[in-house]
Steps between C-alpha positions, in 0.01 A plus 500: 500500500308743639640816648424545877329825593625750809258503798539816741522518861137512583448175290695331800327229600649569892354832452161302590661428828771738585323905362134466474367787592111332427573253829728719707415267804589189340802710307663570851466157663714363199765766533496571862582156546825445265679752626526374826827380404636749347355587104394867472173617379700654208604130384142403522303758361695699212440285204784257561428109378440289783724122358423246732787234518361111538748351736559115445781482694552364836661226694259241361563563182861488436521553168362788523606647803786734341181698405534653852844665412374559103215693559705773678620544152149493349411770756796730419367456108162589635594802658764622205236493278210728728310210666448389861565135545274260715629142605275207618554154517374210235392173662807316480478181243879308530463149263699316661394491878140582476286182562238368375636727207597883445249472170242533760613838558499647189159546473523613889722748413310638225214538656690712800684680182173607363333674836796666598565647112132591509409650843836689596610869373727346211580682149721177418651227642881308455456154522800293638493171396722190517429180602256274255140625600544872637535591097203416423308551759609882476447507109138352608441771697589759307326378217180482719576892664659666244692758611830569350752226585845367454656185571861486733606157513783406703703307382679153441801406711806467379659154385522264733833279457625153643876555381463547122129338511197787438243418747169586421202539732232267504695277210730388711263395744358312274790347379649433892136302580574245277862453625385499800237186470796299254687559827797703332491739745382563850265730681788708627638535156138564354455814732895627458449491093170620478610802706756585226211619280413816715787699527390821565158740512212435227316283348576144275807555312338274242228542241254360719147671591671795648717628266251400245186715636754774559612500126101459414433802689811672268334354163188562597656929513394485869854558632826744369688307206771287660390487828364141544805327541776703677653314736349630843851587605618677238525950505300505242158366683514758734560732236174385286311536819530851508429575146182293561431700703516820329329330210225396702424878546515609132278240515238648629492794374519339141161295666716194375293173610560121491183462269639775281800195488307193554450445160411165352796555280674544808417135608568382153847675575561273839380178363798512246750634704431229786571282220801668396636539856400089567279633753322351798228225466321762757482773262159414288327498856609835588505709172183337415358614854676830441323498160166464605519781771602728223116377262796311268347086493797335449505099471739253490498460178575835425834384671537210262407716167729788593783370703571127402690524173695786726867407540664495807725798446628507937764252574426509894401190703327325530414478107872651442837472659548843664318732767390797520810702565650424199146546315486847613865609369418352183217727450231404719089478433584782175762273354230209403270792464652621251577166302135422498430836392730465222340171406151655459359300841418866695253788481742769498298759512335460857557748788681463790545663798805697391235699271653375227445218273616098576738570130625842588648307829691230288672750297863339521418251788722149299618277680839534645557082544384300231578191687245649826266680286444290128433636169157462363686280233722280743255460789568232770126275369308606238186460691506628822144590624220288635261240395099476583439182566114387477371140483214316740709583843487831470373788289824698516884402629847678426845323386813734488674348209850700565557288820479154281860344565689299280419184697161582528426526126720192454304293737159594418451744179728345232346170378518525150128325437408714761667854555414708767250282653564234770240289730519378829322354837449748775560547884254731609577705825253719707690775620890570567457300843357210296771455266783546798345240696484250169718621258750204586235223527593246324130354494437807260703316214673850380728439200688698278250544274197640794331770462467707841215623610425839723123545594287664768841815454300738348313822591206344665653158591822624700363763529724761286652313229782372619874445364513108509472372162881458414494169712859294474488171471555232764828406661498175320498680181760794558740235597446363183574827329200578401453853675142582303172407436214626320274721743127623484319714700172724633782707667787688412904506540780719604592706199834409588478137398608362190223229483337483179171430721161477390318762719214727631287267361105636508249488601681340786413112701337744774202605305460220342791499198593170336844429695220406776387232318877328453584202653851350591634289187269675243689614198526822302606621161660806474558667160625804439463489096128479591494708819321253738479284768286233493430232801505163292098416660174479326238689532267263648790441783553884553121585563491167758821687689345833517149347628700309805698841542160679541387284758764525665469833556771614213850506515557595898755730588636647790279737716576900533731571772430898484206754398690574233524186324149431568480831334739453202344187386133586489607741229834413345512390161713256334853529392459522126296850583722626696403366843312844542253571782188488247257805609862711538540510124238692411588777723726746281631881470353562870702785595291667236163350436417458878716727696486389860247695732492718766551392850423749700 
């Protein structure tokens, strides 16, 4: 670990803005101008750090928007600790309500991130984060400015309860769609239990991609130890706002940077953790975009190497049986920290932005519930992390092995001239709408033994990637009792969902992948012992598909509704990468190897 270095005052970067006495015209238009409400000259021009707060909280993004209370906190840090704090607003990215899909503005987000970081007076910046994609986006962005940064997430929301039920976001949704179709319960009754799973302020009381990024951005050293999970209600989220922001001064003056953190042993860190924690199917997309922002080439394989002998250490839904209330009383992100550390699985020696190291934080950090928090030695599956899947559909696809049920293995991983392998016909579907108008067709011949296919979801094709791959089966079927089918995809699903789905599949049907050459009753092989997919087709029959798809035209998808998704997909790449805007990536360290120019 390196030792960070003390700049002085007139190492500022605001200095450039707010006392330079080179451009005294330009100089006074940037002061004269921020103190029309009411800072003094003194704040502005007497060596104090300028933190800029990124606001991601407002009434369209609701779990986020206790940020507008928190960062009062934040502020007060700020100011304890001899800065002068500076609040704008994030684009606002909510999951849940954002169509044709929030991962659209991630990389929207970033981009914003980025020019504000680089062309304003700021010496460092809080990040407030929350929902799913405003994590990464601000890790991307500081990784691409690189000014000192820290991470405030904001929180999960408490338990939600239906008497002595937990009720977890997004699994319970889940779980309520396919009552729902078997006709167990009506719509009234789907809306009035579905509510039970947001009780109060914050984000998915689950382990889905929210909590997950949030405890990344904690393994990754980006945020204070402990902080990823506290319950958004709780006294002590307001009180870690404020000492973030009092450590995001020290901060700067230590010149303490995200690359300085960013470390590929950093990444190796979060791969094993999100293993450890049973983490979201979305986090390879985001730590590997993350990744590549910070020069680290991360691949999914990497994932697979590092994380997938990992076991599942977090008993939270929707791999475990509790949320994330009763995961942070038990110890929180340093708990499993600490048991993979133990085990040998972590770089202990990598910085974080505490200024100390990721061991020196652990010190003493055991779990306090063995039932909510497993021992390395009596973990809830052995093998918790994901699987690359390769074969001639797709060059790269992920499997989250700790959401395999008990039924699922039963029914298609456990015949014993066989193991973990199973084959089956396919229903191919082009797009969420597709499969909602058809799902329940019975033309389409779906069995319990289909395979479901999700094409034309992913970044190009939906445009976005989209959170449709956990597809439930038809009505026929759930009546049956059979409430799960295998599912493959081009696009993604809700970290919240326990469907051992076959997803992100790349290069995606839009741009010409090999789920654009499937047709309806086709069959598949899936093995895991192998790692592949493989459509059961010759060769001679594959190249005839892809000549009729060419003269078609390709695989057509639907148009772009805005400039920016016209935008987004000339550039975006696929999934497995990171679904990264491609010429952003090689843009690194601005803040200090192209400071912005002059404007006046």
């Amino acid at each position: 670990m390196a030792k960070p270095h003390r700049i002085s005052p007139d190492q500022l970067r605001s200095r450039y803005w707010f006392d330079n006495p080179e451009h005294p015209g330009t100089t006074a238009l940037c002061v004269e101008r921020y103190l029309n409400y009411g800072l003094t000259l003194e704040e502005l021009t007497s060596g104090k750090p300028i933190i800029g707060i990124s606001q991601s909280g407002s009434d369209l993004t609701p779990c986020n928007r206790h940020h507008i209370e928190l960062v009062k906190r934040v502020k007060d840090g700020i100011r304890a600790a001899g800065g002068v704090p500076f609040e704008f607003p994030m684009h606002p990215i909510h999951e849940n309500v954002r169509r044709p899909t929030a991962a659209l503005d991630r990389n929207l987000a970033y981009l914003g991130l980025v020019e504000v970081l680089h062309g304003y007076p700021l010496d460092g910046v809080v990040l407030t984060t929350g929902c799913d994609k405003t994590t990464p986006a601000a890790l991307m962005a500081a990784a691409t400015v690189n000014i000192p940064a820290i991470v405030l997430s904001g929180g999960p929301m408490l338990n939600g309860w239906r008497g002595a039920e937990r009720v977890g976001s997004g699994t319970i949704i889940w779980e309520l769609r396919k009552r729902l179709a078997a006709g167990d319960i009506d719509y009234a009754e789907f809306l009035s239990r579905a509510s039970d799973s947001a009780p109060s302020i914050g984000h998915c009381n689950t382990m889905g991609t929210a909590s997950t990024m949030n405890s990344m951005a904690e393994a990754l050293g980006m945020s204070l130890p402990g902080s990823a999970v506290i319950p958004a209600p709780y006294k002590e989220r307001a009180m870690v706002a404020f000492d973030t922001g009092t450590r995001i001064v020290e901060m700067v003056w230590e010149d303490l940077r995200p690359l300085d953190i960013l470390t590929r042993e950093a990444f190796e860190n979060a791969i094993v953790t999100c293993s450890g924690l049973g983490g979201s199917s979305n986090a390879p997309v985001h730590v590997n975009a993350i990744a590549r922002h910070a020069g680290v080439e991360l691949t999914n394989d990497d994932w697979q190497r590092l994380g997938h002998e990992v076991p599942l250490l977090a008993n939270v839904m929707p791999a475990g049986a509790y949320l994330c209330e009763e995961f942070y009383r038990a110890g929180g992100v340093p708990a499993v920290l600490h048991e993979l550390l133990q085990a040998g699985k972590l770089h202990g020696d990598v910085l974080t932005v505490n200024g100390r190291t990721l061991a020196a934080n652990l010190e003493g950090q055991e779990t306090r519930d063995a039932e909510v928090i497993r021992r390395y030695a009596n973990p809830l599956v052995a093998h918790a992390g994901f699987l690359n899947l390769k074969g001639n559909l797709f060059d790269s696809a992920l499997m989250k092995t700790s959401v395999i049920s008990p039924d699922f293995r039963a029914r298609f991983l456990s015949d014993p001239d066989d193991p973990d392998a199973f084959e089956g016909k396919v229903a191919v579907f082009d797009g969420s709408e597709d499969y909602h108008a058809r799902i329940d067709d019975p033309q389409l011949g779906i069995d319990e033994r289909t395979i479901l296919v999700m094409r034309g979801a992913g970044p190009v094709g939906h445009p976005g990637g989209a959170e449709v791959v956990n597809m439930q089966p038809p009505a026929a079927l759930l009546q049956r009792g059979i409430d799960s089918l295998p599912c493959l995809g081009d696009g993604r699903q809700s970290g919240t969902s326990g469907s051992p789905s076959i997803l992100n599949a790349a290069p995606e049907a839009a741009t010409g992948g090999g789920l654009s050459l499937l047709e309806n009753g086709d069959r598949l092989r899936v093995d895991l012992k192998r790692g592949e997919v493989r459509l059961m087709v010759d060769n001679a029959e594959l190249a005839a598909r892809r000549q009729r798809l060419e003269a078609r035209g390709g695989y057509i998808y639907p148009d772009h509704q805005t400039p920016w998704q016209e935008i987004q997909r000339s550039m975006v790449e696929p999934l497995d990468r990171g679904m990264t805007l491609e010429p952003a990536t090689k843009y690194r360290d601005v803040a200090r190897r192209h400071p912005p120019r002059d404007n006046h």
